[in-house]
C-alpha positions in Angstrom: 8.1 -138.1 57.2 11.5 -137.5 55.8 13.3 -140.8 54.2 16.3 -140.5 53.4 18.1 -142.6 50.6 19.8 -145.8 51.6 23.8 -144.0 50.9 22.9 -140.7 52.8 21.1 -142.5 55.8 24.2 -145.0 56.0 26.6 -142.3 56.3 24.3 -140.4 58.9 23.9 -143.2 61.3 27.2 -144.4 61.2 28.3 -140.1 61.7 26.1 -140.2 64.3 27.1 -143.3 65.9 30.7 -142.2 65.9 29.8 -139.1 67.8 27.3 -140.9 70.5 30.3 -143.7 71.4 33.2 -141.3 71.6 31.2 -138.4 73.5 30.0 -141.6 75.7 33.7 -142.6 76.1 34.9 -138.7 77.2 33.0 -138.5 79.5 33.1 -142.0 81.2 37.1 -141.0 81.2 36.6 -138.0 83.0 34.4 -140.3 85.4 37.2 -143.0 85.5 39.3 -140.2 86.5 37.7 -138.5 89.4 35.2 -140.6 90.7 35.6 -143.6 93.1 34.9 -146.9 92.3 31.6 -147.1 93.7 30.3 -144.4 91.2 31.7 -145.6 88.0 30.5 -149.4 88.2 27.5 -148.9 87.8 27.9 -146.8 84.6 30.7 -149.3 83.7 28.8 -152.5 84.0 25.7 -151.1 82.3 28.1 -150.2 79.2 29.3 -153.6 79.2 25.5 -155.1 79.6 24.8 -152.8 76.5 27.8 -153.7 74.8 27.2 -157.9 75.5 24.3 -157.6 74.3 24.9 -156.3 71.4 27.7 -159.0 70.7 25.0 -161.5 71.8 22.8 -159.7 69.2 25.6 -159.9 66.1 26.7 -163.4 67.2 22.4 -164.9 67.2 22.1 -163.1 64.2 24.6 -164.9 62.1 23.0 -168.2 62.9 20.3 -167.5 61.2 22.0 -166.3 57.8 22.0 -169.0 55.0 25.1 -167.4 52.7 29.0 -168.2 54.6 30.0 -164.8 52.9 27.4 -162.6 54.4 28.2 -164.5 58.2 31.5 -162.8 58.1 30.4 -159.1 58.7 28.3 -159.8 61.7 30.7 -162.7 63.4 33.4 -160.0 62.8 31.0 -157.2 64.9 30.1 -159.7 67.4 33.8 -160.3 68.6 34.5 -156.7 67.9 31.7 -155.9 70.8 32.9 -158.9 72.7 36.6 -157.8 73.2 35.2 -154.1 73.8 33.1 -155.3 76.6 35.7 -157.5 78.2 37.9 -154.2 78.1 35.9 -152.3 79.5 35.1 -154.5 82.5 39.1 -154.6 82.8 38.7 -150.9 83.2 36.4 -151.3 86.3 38.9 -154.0 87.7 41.6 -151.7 87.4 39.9 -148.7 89.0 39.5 -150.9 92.2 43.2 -151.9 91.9 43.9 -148.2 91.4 41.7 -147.0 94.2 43.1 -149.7 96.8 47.1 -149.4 96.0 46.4 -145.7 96.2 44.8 -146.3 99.8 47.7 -148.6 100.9 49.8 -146.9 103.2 52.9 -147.2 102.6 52.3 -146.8 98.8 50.6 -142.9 100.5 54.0 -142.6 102.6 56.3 -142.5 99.8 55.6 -139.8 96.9 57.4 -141.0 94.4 56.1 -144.4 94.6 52.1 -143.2 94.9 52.6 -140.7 92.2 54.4 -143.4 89.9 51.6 -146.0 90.9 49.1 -143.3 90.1 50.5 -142.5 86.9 51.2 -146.6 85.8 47.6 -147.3 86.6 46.1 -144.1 85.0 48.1 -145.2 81.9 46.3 -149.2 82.3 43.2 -147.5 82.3 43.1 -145.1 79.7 44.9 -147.6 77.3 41.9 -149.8 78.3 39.4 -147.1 77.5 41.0 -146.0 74.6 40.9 -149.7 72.7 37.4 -150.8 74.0 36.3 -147.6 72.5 38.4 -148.8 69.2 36.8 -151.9 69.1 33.7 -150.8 69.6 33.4 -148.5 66.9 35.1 -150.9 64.2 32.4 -153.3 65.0 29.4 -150.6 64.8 30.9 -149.5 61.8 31.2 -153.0 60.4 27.4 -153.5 61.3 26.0 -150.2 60.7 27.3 -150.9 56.5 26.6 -155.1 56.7 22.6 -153.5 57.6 22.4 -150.6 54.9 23.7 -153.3 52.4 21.2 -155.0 53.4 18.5 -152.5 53.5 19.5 -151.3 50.3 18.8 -154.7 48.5 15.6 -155.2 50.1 15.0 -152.0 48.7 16.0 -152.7 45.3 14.3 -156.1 45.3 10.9 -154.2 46.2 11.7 -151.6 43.7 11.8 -153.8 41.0 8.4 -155.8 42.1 6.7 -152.5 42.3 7.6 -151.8 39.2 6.0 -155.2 37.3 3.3 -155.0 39.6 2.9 -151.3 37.9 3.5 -151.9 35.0 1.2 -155.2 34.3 -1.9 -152.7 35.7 -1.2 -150.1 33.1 -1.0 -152.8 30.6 -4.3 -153.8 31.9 -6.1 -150.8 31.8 -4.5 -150.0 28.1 -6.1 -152.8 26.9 -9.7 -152.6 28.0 
């Protein structure tokens, strides 16, 4: 098994985080785009369910920290992901107010008006994609370093034991 130090393995998964929530964004654009209503909400609310949770997950977690100081990293994530999920649950609204001013029939009689409407809404949504994607990676990022500090002084802490612990056996075995 390959372990990577605490710096190098921060940097990866935060990398690699980036990458997974913006590819996932692309493509849920493109979906937003061309696909109806009916096919984007369930992606849509199962991003939202992912991303609640994981604002549930920052907000339970901070209860349980004893230090003020080290509740501000997590509380901060746990709005982050909460404002990213409630934009993102805009976006489904607006892509049934999209769909049905689109299918409204005077809105389809006059061009200008459906292609202005079109163009307005596809704006709403993007803008609403664009920032719950924003938020969300602030508060990853946020998290993803508050962990790896953490990780990292766990790792120091047990460093430092291991080494009495070692070193009171060799004096041990010196001595007899």
């Amino acid at each position: 098994m390959i372990i990577l130090p605490p710096k190098l393995a921060s940097i990866t998964s935060r990398y690699l985080s980036y990458f997974i929530i913006f590819t996932a964004a692309c493509f849920y654009c493109v979906s937003l785009i061309s696909e109806s209503v009916e096919k984007i909400t369930l992606v849509g609310l199962t991003v939202f369910g992912i991303i609640a949770g994981l604002s549930a997950l920052c907000f339970g977690f901070v209860s349980v920290l004893k230090d003020s100081e080290e509740k501000s990293e997590p509380t901060y994530a746990g709005e982050k992901y909460l404002h990213s999920s409630l934009l993102l649950a805009q976006t489904i609204f607006l892509k049934y107010v999209e769909q049905s001013v689109l299918s409204l029939s005077f809105i389809k009689s006059i061009p200008l008006v459906y292609k202005s409407s079109q163009f307005f809404l596809g704006i709403c949504l993007f803008g609403s994609l664009v920032y719950a994607t924003y938020f969300c990676l602030y508060a990853t990022n946020s998290l993803n370093d508050f962990l790896w500090k953490r990780y990292e002084i766990r790792l120091q802490k047990s460093n430092k034991l291991y080494k009495l612990h070692d070193n009171g056996k060799r004096r041990n075995n010196i001595t007899r």
